[in-house]
C-alpha positions in Angstrom: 0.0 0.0 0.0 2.9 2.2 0.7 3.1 3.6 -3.0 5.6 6.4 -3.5 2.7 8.7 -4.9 0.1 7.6 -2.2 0.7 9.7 1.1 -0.6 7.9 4.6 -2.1 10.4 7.0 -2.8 9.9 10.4 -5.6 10.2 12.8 -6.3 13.5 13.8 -3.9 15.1 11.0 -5.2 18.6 9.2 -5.8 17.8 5.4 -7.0 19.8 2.2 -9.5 18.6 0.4 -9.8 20.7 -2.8 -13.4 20.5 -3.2 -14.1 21.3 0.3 -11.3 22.7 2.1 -9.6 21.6 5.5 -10.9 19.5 7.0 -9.4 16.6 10.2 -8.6 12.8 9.6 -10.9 11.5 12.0 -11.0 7.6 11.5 -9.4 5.2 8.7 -12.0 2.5 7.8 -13.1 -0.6 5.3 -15.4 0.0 3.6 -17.6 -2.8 0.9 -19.4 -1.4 -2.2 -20.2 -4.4 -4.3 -18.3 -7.2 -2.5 -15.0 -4.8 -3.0 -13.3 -4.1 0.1 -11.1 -0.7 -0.1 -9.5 1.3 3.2 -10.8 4.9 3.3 -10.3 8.2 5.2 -13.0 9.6 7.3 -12.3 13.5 7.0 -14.8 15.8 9.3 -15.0 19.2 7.2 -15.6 21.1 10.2 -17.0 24.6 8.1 -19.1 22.6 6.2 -20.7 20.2 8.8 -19.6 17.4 6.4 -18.0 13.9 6.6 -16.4 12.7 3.3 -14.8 9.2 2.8 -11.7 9.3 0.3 -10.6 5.8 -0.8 -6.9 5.7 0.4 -5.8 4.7 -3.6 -7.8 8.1 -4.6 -6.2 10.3 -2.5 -3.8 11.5 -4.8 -6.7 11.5 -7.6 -8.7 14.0 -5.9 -5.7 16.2 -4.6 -6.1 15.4 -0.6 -2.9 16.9 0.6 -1.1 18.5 4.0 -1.9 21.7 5.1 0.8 24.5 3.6 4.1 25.6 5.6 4.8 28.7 7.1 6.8 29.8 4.4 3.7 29.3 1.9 1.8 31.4 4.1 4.3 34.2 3.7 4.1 33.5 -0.4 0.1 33.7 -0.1 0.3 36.8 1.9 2.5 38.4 -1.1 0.3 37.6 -3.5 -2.5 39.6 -1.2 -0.4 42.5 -1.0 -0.1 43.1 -5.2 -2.3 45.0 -7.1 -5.9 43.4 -8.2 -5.5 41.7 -11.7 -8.7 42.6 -13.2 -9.2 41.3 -16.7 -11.7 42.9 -19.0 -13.7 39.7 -19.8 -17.1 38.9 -19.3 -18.4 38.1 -15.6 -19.0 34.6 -16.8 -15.6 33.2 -18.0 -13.9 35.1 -14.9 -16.0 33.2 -12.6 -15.4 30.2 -14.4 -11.3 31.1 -14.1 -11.8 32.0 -10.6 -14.0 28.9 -9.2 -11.1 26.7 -11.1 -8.8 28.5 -9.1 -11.1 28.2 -5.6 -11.6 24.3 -6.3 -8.0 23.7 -7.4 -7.2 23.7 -3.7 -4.2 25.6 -4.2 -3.7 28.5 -1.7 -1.4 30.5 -4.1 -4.7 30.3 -6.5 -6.9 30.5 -4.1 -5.2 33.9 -3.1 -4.9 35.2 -6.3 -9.0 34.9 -6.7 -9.1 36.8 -3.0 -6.9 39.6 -4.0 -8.6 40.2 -7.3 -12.3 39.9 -5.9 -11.3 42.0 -2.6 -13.5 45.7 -2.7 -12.4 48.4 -0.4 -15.7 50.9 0.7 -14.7 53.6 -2.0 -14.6 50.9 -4.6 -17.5 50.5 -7.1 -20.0 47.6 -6.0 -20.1 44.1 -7.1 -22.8 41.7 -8.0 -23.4 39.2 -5.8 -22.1 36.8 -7.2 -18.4 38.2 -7.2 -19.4 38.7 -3.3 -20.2 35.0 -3.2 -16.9 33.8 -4.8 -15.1 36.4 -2.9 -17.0 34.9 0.4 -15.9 31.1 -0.3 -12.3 32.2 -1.8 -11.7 33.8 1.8 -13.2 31.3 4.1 -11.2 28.6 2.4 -8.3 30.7 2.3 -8.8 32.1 6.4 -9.3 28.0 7.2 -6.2 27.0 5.8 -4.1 30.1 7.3 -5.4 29.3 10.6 -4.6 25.3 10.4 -1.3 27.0 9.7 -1.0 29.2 12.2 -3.0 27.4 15.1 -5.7 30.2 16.0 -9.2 30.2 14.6 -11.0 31.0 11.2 -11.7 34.6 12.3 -8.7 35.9 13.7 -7.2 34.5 10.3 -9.7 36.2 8.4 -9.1 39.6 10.4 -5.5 39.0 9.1 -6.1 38.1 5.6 -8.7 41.3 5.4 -6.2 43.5 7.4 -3.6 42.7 4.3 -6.2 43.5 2.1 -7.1 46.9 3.0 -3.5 48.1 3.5 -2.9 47.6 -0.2 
C-alpha cells in the first residue's frame, strides 16, 4: 500500500480537500461497495458540517494533501499584497477562471482569486455573485491560514482582510 505517490495520514492530521477545504482525519475505515473491500479516510470538514470518505488509492486522484508551511503562508500573503488583476472579460468566464482556481485547492490560487475579488468601501459595487466567490475564496483561504497558524477562522480572516485593505 505504501506507493511512493500515495501519502498515509494519520488520525487526527489537518488535510486539504480541494473541493471542500480543510478538514481533520478523523477515522481510517473498510469500507464494501459491491463485495469490494477498499480502506478509506474519514475527513470531518468542520466549516461545512460534512464527513467525506476518500478511498486511500484516490487520495492523490482527488488532490487530498497536507496543510501549507509557514513559508507558503508568507508567499500567499504576497500575492494579497499586489495589485488586483482585473481582466476585462465577461463576468461569466472570470468566474469560471476564478471557481477553477477556488476548487484547485491551491492556496497560491486561491489567493490570487481573494486579491482580485477584494472591494475596499470607495470601490464601485459588485454583484453578488463576485461577493459570493469572494465569500468562499476567503473562508477557504482564512481556514487554511489558521490550520497553519494554530488560531481560529476569524482571527485569520481579520488578518487576511487587514492585508487587504492596506494595499
Amino acid at each position: 500500500m505504501n506507493k511512493k505517490n500515495n501519502q498515509n495520514y494519520k488520525i487526527g492530521e489537518i488535510v486539504v480537500y480541494p473541493k471542500h477545504g480543510v478538514g481533520e482525519i478523523k477515522s481510517i475505515e473498510t469500507i464494501e461497495i459491491s463485495k469490494i473491500k477498499t480502506k478509506c479516510y474519514l475527513i470531518k470538514m468542520e466549516q461545512a458540517k460534512l464527513m467525506i470518505r476518500v478511498p486511500l488509492d484516490k487520495q492523490k486522484e482527488v488532490g487530498l494533501r497536507k496543510i501549507s508551511s509557514k513559508k507558503k503562508i508568507e508567499e500567499i500573503f504576497n500575492i494579497l499584497k499586489q495589485k488586483a488583476k482585473v481582466r476585462k472579460i465577461m463576468w461569466s468566464r472570470r468566474a469560471q477562471e476564478y471557481d477553477s482556481k477556488i476548487h484547485s485547492g491551491e492556496p497560491e490560487k486561491i489567493s490570487e482569486v481573494v486579491r482580485d475579488l477584494f472591494r475596499k468601501n470607495s470601490q464601485p459595487e459588485q454583484s453578488y455573485s463576485e461577493r459570493q466567490m469572494f465569500q468562499i475564496a476567503l473562508e477557504r483561504l482564512a481556514r487554511e491560514v489558521a490550520a497553519i497558524e494554530k488560531t481560529d477562522y476569524f482571527h485569520a480572516t481579520e488578518k487576511i482582510e487587514n492585508i487587504l485593505f492596506k494595499k
